[in-house]
N, C-alpha and C positions, 0 to 999 in steps of 0.2 A: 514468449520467453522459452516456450518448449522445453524438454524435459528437464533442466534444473529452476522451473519452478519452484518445485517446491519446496526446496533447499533452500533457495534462493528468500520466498515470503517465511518460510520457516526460522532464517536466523533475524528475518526483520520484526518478528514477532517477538520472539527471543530477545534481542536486544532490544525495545523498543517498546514494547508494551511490557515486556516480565511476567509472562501469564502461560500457560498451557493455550494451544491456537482455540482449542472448545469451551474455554473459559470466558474468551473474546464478547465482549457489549458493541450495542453501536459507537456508541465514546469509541471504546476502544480502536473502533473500522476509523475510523475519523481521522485518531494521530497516526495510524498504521499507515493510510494512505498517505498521508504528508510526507513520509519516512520512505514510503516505497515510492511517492515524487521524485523526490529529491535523488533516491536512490539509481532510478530509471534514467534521469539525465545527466548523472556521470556514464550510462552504459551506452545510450545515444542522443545525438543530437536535432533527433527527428520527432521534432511538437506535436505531429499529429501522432504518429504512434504512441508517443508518452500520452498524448490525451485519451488516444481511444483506450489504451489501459487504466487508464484513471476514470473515466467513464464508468467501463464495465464494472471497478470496483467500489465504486461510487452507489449503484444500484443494491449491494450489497450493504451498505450501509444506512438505506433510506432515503436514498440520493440527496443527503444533506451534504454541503460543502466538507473538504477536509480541514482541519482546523492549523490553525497558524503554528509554526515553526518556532517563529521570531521570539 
């Protein structure tokens, strides 16, 4: 995502979780990722890319699944 990353997980944070990013649980890593899914493939259409980012932030969360949207 390079340098607007962090802007970028910042207001998904922000909106999405409602917490300060250092307040964040794994719960939290869980719907965050769902949110920055979702997020990712309105930016592109490219599954592996969206995977390998979901991946990496998956590990961050105890590589438990992201939790459902729905």
């Amino acid at each position: 995502m390079g340098p607007a990353a962090d802007r970028f997980i910042g207001r998904q944070v922000q909106s999405h979780v409602h917490k300060p990013p250092l307040e964040l649980t794994q719960p939290d890593l869980r719907k965050l990722i769902a949110w920055i899914r979702a997020a990712v493939s309105f930016l592109t259409e490219d599954e592996e890319v969206i995977e390998e980012y979901i991946a990496k932030l998956q590990k961050l969360s105890g590589g438990k699944p992201p939790i459902s949207l729905d």
